[in-house]
KEZA-852073 format. One line per 10 residues: number of its first residue (from 0); their letters; for each residue x, y, z of N, C-alpha, C. Coordinates in Angstrom, 2 decimals. Example, Ala and Ser with C-alpha at 12.3 -4.5 7.8 and 13.67 -1.06 7.14 Angstrom:
2
0> as> 13.19/-5.69/7.80/12.30/-4.50/7.80/13.20/-3.30/7.80 | 12.85/-2.25/7.08/13.67/-1.06/7.14/12.90/0.03/7.87
***
This chain:
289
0> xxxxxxxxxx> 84.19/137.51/86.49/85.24/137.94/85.55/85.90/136.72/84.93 | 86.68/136.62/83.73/86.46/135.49/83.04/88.28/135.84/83.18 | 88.74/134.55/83.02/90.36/134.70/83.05/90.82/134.32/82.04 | 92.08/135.44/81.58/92.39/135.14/80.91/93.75/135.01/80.13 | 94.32/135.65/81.21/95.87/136.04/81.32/96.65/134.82/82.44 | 97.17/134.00/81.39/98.33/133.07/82.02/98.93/133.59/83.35 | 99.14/134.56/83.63/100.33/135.39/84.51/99.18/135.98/85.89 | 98.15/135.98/85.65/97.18/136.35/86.97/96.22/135.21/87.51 | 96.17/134.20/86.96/95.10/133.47/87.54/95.31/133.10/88.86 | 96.11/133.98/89.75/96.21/133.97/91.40/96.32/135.22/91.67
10> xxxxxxxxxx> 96.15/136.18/91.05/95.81/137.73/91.55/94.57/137.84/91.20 | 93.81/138.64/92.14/92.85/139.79/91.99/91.78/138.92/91.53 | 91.38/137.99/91.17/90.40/137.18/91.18/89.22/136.80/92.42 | 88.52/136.67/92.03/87.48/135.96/92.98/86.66/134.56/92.73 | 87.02/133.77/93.80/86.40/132.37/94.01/85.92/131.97/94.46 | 84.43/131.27/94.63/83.78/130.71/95.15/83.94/129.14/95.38 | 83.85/128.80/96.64/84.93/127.60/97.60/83.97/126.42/97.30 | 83.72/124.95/96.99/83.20/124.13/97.32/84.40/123.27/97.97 | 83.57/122.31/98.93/84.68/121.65/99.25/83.74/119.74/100.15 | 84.17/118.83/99.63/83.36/117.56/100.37/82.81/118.05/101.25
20> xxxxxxxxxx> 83.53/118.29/102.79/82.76/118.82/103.31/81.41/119.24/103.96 | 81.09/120.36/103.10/80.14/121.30/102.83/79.22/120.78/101.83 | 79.01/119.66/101.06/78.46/119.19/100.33/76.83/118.48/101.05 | 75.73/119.46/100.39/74.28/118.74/101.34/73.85/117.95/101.37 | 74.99/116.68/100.63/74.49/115.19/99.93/75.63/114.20/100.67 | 74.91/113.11/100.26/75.59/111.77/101.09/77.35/112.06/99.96 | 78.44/111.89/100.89/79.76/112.30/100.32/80.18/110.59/99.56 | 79.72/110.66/98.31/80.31/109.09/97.78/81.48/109.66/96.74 | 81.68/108.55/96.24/83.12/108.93/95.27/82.32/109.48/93.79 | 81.01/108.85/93.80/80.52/109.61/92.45/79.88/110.45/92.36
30> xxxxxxxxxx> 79.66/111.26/93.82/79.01/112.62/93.81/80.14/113.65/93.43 | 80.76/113.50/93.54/82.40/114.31/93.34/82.25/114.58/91.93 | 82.04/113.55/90.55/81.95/114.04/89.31/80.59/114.33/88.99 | 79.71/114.26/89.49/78.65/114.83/89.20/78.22/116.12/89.47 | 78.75/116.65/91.09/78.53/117.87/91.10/79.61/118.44/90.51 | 81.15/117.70/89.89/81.96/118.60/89.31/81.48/119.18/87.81 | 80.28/118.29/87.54/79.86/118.26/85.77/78.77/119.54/86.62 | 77.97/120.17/87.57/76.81/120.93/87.72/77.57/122.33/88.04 | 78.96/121.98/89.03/79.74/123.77/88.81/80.26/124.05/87.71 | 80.70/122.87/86.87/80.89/123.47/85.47/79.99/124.00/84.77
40> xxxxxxxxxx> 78.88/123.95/84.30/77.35/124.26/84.04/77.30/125.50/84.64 | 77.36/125.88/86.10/77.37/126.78/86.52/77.99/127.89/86.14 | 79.42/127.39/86.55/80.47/128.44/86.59/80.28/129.37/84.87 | 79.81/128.51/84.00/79.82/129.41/82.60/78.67/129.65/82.29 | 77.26/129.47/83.25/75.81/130.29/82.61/76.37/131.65/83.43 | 76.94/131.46/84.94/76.79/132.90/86.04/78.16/133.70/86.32 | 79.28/133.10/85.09/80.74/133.63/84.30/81.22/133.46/86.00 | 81.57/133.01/87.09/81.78/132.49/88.64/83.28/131.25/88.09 | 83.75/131.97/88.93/85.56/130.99/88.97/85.40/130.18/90.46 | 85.39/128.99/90.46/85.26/128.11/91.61/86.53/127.48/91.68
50> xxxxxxxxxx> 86.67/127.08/92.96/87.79/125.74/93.32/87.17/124.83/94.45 | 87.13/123.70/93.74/86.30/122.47/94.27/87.75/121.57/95.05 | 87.39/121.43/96.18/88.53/119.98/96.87/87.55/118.99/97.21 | 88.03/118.01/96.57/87.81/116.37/96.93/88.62/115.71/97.08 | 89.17/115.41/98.70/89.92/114.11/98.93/88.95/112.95/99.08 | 89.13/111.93/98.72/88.54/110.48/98.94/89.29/109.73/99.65 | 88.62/108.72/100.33/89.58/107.27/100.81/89.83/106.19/100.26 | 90.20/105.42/100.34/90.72/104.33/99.12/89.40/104.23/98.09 | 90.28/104.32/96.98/89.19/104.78/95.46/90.30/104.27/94.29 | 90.24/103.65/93.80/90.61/103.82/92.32/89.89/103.93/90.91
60> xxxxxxxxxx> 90.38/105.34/90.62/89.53/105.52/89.59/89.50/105.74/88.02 | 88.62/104.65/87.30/89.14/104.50/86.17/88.91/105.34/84.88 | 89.26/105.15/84.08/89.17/105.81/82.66/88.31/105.33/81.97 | 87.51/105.84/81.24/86.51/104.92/79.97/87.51/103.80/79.27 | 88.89/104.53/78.88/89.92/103.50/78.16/90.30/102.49/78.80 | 90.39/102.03/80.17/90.68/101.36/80.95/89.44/99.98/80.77 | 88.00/100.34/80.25/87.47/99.41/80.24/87.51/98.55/79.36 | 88.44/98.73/78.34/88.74/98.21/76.62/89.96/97.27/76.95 | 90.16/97.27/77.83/91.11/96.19/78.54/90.73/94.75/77.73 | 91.58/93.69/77.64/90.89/92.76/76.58/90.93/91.55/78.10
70> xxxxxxxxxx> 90.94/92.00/78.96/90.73/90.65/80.46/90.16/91.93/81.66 | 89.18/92.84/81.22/89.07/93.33/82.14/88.35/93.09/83.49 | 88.09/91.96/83.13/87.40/91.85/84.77/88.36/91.07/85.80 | 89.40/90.53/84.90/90.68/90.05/85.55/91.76/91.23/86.55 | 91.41/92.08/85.31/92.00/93.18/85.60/91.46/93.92/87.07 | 89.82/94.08/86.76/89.43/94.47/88.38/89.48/93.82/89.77 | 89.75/92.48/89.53/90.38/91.75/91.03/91.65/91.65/91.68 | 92.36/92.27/90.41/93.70/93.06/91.24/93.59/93.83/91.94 | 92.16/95.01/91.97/91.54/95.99/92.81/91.30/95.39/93.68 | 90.32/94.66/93.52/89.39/93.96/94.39/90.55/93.21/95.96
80> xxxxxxxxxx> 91.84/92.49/95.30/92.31/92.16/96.42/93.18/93.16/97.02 | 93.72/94.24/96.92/93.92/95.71/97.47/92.94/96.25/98.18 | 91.61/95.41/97.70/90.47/96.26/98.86/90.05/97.74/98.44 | 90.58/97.90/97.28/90.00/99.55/97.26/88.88/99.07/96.66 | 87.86/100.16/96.12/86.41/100.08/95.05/86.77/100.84/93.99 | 86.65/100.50/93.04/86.31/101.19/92.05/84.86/102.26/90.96 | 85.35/102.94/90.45/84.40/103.72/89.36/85.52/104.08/88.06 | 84.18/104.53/87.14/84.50/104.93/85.95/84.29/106.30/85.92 | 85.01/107.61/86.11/84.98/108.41/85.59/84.11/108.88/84.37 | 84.03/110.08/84.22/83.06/110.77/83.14/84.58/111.89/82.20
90> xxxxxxxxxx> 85.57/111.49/82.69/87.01/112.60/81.49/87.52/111.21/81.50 | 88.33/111.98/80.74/89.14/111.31/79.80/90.39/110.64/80.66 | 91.73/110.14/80.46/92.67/109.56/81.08/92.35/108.02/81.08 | 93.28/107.86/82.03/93.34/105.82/82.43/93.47/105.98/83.80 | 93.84/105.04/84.63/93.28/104.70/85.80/94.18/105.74/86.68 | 93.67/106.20/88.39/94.30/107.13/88.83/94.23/106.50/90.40 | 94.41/106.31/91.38/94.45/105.79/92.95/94.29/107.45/93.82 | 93.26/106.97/94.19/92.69/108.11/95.53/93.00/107.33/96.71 | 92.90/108.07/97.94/92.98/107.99/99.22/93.49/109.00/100.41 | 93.60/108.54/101.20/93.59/109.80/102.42/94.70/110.62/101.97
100> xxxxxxxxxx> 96.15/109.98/101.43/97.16/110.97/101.02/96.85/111.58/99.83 | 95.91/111.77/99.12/95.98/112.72/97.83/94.54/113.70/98.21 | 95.24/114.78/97.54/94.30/115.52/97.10/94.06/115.49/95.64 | 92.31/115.50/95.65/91.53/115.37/94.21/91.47/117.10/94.31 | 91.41/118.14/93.57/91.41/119.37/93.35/90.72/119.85/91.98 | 89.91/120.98/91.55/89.54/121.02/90.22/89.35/123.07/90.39 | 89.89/123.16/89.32/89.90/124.70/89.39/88.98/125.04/88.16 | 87.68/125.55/88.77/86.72/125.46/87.11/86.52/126.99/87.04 | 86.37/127.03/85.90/86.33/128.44/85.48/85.64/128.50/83.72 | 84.89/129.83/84.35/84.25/130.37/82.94/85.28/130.71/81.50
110> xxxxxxxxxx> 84.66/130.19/80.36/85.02/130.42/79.29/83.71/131.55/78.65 | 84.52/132.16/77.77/84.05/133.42/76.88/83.76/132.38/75.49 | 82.65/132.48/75.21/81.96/131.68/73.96/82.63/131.92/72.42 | 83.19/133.45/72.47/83.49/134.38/71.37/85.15/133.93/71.28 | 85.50/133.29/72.39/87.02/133.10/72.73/87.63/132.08/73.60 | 87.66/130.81/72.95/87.72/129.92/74.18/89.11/129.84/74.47 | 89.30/129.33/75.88/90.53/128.84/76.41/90.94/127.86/75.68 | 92.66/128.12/75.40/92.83/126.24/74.53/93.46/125.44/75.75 | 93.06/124.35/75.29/93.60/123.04/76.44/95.10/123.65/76.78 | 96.07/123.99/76.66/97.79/124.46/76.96/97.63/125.32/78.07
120> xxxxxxxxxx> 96.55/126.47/77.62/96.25/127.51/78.54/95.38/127.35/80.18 | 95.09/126.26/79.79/94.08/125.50/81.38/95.17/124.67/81.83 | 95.83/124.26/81.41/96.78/123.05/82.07/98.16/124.08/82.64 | 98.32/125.41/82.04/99.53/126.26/82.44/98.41/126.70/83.92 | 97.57/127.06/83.76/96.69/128.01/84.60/97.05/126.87/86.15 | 96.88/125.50/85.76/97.21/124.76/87.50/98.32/124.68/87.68 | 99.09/124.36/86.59/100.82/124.50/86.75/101.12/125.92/87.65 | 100.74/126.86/87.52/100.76/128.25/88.00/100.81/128.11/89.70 | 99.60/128.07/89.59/98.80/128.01/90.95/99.49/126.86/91.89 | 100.19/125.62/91.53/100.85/124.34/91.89/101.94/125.43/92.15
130> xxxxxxxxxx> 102.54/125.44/91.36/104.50/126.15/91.62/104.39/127.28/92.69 | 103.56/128.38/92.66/103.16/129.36/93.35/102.89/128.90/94.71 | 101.60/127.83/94.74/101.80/127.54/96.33/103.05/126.66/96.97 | 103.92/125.72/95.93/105.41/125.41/96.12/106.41/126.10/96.68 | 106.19/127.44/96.29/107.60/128.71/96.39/108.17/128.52/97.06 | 107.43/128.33/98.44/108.41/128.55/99.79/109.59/127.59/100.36 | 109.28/126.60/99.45/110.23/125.05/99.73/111.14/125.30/98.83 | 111.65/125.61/98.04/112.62/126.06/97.14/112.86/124.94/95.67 | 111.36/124.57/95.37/111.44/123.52/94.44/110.50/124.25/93.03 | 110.34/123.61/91.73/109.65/123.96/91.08/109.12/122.81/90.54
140> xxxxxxxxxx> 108.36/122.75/89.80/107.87/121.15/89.46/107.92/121.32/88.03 | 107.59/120.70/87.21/107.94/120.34/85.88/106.84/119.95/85.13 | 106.28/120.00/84.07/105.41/119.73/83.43/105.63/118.84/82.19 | 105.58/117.69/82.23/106.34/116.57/80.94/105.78/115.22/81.32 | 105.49/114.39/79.98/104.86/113.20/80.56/106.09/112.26/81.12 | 105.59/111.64/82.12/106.56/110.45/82.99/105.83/109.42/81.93 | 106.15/108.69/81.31/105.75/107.70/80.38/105.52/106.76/81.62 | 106.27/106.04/81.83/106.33/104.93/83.33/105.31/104.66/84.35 | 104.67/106.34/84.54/103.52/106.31/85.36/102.66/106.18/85.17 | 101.29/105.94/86.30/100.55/105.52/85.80/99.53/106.80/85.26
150> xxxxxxxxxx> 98.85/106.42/84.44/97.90/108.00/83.51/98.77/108.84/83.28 | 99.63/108.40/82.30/100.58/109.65/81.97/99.87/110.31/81.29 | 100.89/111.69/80.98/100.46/112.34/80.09/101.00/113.92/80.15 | 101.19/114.91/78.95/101.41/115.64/78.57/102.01/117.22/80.02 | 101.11/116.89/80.28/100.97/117.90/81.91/101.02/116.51/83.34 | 101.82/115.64/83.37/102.47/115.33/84.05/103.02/116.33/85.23 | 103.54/116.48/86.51/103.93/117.33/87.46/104.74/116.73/87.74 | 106.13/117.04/87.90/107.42/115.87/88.72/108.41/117.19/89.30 | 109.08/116.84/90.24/110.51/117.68/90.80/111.36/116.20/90.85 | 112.46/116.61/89.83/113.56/115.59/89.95/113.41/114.71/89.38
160> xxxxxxxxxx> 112.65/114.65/88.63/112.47/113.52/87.89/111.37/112.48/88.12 | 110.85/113.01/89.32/109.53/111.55/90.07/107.96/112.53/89.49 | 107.19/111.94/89.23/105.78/112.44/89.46/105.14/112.04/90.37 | 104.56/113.18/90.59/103.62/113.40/91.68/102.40/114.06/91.84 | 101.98/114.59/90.36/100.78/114.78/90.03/100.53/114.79/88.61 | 99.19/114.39/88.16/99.18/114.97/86.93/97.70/115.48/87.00 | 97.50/116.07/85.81/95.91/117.29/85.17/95.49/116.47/84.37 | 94.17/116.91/84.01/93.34/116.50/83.19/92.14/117.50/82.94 | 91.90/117.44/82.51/89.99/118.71/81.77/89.11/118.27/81.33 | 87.58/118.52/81.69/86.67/118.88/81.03/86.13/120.02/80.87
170> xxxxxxxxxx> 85.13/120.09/79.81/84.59/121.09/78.98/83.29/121.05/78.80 | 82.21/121.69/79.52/81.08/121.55/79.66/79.95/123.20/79.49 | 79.28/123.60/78.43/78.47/124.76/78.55/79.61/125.79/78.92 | 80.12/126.53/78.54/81.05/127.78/78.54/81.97/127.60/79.85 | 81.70/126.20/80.14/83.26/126.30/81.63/84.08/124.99/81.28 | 85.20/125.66/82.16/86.64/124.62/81.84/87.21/124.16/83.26 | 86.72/122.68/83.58/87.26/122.31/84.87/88.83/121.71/84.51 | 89.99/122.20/85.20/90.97/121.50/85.23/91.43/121.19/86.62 | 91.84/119.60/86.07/91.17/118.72/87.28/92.60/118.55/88.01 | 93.21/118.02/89.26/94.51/117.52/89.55/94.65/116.66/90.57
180> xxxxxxxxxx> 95.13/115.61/90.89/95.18/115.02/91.63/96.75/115.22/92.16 | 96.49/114.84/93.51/98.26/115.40/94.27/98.32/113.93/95.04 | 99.46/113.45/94.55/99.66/112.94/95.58/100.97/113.15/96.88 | 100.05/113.56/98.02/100.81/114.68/98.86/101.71/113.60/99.79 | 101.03/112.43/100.71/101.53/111.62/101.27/101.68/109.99/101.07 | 101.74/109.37/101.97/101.03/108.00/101.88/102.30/106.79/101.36 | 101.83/105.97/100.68/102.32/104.85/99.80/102.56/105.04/98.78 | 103.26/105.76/97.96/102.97/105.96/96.06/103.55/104.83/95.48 | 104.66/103.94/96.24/104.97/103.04/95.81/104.04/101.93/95.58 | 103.04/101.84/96.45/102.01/100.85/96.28/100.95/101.02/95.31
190> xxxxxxxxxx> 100.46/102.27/95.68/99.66/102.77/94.74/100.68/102.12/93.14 | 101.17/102.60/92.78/101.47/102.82/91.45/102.18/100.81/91.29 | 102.14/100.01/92.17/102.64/98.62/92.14/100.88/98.24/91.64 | 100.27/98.99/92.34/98.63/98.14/92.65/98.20/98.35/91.16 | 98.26/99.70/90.48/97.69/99.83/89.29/99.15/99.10/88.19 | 100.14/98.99/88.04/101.11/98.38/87.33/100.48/96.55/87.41 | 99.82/95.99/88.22/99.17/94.48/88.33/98.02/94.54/87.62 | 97.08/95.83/87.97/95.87/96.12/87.14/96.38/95.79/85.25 | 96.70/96.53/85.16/97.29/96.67/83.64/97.99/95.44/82.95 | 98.45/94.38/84.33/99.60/93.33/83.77/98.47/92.23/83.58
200> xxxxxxxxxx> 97.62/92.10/84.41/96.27/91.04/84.38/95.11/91.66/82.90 | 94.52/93.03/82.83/94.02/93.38/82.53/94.57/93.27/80.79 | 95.60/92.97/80.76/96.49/92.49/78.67/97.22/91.36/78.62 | 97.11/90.49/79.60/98.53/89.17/79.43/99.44/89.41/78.89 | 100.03/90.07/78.90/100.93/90.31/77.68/100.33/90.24/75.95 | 99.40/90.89/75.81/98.48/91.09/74.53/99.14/92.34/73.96 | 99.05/92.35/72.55/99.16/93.93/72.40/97.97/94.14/71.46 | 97.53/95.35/71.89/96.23/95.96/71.64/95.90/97.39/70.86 | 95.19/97.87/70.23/95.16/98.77/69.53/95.09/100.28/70.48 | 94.75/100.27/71.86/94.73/101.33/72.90/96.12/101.14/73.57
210> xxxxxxxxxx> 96.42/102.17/73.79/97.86/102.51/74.64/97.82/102.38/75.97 | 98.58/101.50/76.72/98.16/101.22/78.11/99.90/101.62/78.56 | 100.25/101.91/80.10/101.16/102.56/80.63/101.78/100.87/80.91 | 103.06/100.66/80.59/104.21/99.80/82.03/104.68/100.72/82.89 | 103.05/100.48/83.98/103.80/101.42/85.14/105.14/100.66/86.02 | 105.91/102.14/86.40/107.28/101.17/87.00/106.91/102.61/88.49 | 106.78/102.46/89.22/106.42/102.31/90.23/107.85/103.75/91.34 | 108.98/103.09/90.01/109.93/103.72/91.03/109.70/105.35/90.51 | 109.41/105.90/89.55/109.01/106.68/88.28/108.21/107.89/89.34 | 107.50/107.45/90.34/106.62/108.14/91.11/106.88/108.33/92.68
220> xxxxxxxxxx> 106.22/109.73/93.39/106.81/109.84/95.01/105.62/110.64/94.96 | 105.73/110.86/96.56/104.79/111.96/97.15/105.17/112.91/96.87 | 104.59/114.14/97.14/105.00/115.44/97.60/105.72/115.97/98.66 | 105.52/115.06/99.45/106.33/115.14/101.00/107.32/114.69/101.04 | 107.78/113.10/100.37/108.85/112.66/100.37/110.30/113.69/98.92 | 109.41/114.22/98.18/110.34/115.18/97.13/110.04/116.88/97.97 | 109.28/116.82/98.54/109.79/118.19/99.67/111.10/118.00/100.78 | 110.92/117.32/101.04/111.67/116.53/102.13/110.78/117.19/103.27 | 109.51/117.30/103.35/109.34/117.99/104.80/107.38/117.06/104.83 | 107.33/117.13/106.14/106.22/116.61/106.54/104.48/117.65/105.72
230> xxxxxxxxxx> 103.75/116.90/105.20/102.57/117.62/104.18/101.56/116.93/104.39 | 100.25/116.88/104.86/98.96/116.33/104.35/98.35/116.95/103.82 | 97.22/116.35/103.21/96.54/116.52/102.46/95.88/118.24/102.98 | 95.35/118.31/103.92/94.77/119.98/104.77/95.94/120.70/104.45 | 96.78/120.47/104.43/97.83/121.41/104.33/98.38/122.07/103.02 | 98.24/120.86/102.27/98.39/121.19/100.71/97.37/121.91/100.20 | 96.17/121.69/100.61/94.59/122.45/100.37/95.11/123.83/100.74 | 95.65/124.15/101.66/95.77/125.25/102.66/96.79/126.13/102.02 | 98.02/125.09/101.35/98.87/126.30/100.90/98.05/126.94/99.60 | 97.41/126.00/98.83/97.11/126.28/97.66/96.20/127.88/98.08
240> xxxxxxxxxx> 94.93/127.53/99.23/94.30/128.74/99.46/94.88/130.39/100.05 | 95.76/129.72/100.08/96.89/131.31/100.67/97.57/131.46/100.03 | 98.03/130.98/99.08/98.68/131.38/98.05/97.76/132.38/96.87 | 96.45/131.88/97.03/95.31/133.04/96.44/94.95/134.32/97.17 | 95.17/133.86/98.49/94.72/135.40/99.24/95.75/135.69/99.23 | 97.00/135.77/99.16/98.19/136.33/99.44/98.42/137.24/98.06 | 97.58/137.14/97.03/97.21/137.37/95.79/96.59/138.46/95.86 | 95.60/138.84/97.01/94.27/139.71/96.71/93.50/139.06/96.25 | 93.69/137.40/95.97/92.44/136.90/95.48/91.24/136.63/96.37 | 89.65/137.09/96.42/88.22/136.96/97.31/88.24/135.03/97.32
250> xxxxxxxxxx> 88.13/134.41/98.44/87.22/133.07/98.76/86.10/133.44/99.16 | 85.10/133.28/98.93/83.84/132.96/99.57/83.32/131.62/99.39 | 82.48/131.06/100.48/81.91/129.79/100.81/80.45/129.82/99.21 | 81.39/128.14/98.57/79.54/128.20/97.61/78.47/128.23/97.93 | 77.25/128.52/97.37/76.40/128.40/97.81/75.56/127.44/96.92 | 75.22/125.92/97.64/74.48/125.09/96.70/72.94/125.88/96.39 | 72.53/125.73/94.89/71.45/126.51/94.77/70.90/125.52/94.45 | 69.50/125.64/94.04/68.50/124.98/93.58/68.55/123.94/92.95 | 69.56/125.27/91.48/69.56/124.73/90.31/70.91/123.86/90.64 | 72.13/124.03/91.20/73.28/122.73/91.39/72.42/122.11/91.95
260> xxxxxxxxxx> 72.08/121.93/92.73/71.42/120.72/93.29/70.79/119.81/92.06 | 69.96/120.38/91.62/69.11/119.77/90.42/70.24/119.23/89.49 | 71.19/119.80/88.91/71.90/119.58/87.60/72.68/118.17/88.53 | 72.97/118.57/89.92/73.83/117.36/90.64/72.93/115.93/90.25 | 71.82/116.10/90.58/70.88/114.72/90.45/71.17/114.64/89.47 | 70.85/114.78/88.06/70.59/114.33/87.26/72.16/113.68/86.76 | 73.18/114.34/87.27/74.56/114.30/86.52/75.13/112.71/88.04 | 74.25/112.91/88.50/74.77/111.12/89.23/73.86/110.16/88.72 | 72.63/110.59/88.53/71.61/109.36/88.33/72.58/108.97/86.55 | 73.37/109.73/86.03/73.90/108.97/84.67/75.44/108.98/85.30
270> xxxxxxxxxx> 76.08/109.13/85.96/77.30/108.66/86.47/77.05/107.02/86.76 | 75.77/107.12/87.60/75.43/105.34/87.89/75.56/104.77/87.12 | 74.59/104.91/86.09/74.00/104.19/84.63/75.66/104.28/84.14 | 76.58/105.02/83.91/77.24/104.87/82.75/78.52/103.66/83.78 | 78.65/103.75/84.85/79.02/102.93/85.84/78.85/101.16/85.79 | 77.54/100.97/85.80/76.57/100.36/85.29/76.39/99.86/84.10 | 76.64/100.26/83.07/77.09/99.79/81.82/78.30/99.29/81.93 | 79.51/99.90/82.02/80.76/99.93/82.17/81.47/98.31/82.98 | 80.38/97.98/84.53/81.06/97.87/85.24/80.29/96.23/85.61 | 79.17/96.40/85.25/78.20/94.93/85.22/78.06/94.72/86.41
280> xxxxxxxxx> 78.09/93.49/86.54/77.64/92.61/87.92/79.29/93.26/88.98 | 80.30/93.68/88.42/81.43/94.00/88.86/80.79/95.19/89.61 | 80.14/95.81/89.53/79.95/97.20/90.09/79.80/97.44/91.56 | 80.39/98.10/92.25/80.39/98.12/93.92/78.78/98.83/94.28 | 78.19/98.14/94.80/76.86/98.72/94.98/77.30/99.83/96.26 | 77.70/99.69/97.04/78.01/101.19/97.74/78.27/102.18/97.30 | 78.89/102.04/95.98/79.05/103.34/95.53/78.17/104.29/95.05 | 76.75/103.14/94.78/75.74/104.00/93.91/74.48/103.59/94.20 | 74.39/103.53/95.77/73.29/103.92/96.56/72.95/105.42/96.63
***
């Protein structure tokens, strides 16, 4: 069933679960967008509403725009001495920090060919589902760009003024993944210090024809620290999924088929390559074994 009403996309629906996990492949940081590019494919040949979770461990991950940096390889040894690895993404945005405290999340869903979803209507659809599994803490979150942070943008997530998540989308064969990253626990102060050095090495103080963030670091918090109550990452997964059955909404476990499998290969063997282009002799070979 194809969604389409702002006001139900947590009732009466049915979803089919992927989750790392459960995944029949070696779990790297670039299998994550590749099989997210094969349930999209999916989800709109077999009209199937999925919700994919990917947490990662230290990851920072970049934007195509991020590589137009005019010192970018200066820019990647600010990574490099943080110790995280990097990739280049296949959507759109600028750079984003994974690790054990965030959840990576993507809610993909079929589009009607005769009637597409507009970008407002996919970005309200996680806002929804975010506030809804929130309820019980007595907070609501906000949707507005934090300029300050890092990958701002339009659908920004903040309570009080801090962000703590933002969305993003792709659009692939009649489905619409909208993507979110949470950051539930952890360091956000570091995180968002580590990518604010990225950005300060990566322009010398240049100004450039692409829009790059002065991340300020204070601009951003967890989820736990603006709950005031203790959250990991399982838990945030957890409210989000009971907040659907509490809906009447069906989970069932995915089932990798043939054909994901197949569309997965092919959608990493060009995650590499475009990696690989992107990333040169810089490129973390662990990532794309």
């Amino acid at each position: 069933m194809i969604i389409t009403d702002n006001k139900k996309i947590s009732t009466d629906y049915s979803y089919e679960l992927y989750e790392a996990e459960t995944m029949p492949f070696a779990n790297k940081a670039i299998s994550h967008f590749a099989l997210t590019d094969s349930l999209l494919r999916y989800a709109g040949k077999y009209q199937k509403n999925i919700l994919h979770f990917w947490p990662t461990s230290n990851l920072v991950i970049l934007g195509m725009m991020d590589t137009k940096l005019p010192y970018f390889k200066d820019a990647l040894e600010v990574i490099d001495r943080y110790a995280h690895p990097y990739i280049v993404r296949n959507s759109g945005g600028l750079a984003v920090v994974g690790d054990e405290g965030v959840l990576n999340f993507s809610l993909i869903l079929p589009e009607d060919p005769k009637q597409k979803m507009t970008i407002n209507t996919g970005y309200e659809h996680m806002l929804q589902l975010i506030n809804n599994s929130l309820k019980a803490y007595g907070k609501k979150s906000l949707a507005y760009e934090i300029k300050d942070s890092y990958c701002p943008g339009e659908y920004d997530l903040s309570i009080d003024g801090k962000k703590f998540a933002g969305i993003s989308q792709r659009r692939l064969k009649n489905g619409v993944a909208i993507m979110i990253y949470i950051s539930v626990n952890g360091n956000q102060f570091k995180r968002a210090e580590m990518i604010r050095e990225f950005y300060q090495a990566g322009l010398k103080g240049e100004t450039v024809k692409w829009q790059f963030p002065s991340v300020d670091p204070t601009v951003m918090a967890t989820l736990e620290d603006l709950l005031g109550i203790s959250l990991t990452v399982d838990g945030m997964k957890n409210l989000i999924l009971r907040t659907l059955l509490k809906n009447n909404c069906t989970i069932i476990p995915g089932e990798y088929s043939s054909e994901i499998i197949t569309d997965y290969n092919e959608g990493f063997e060009k995650m590499i390559r475009r990696n690989q282009q992107m990333l040169g002799t810089s490129i973390d070979k662990e990532l794309i074994k």
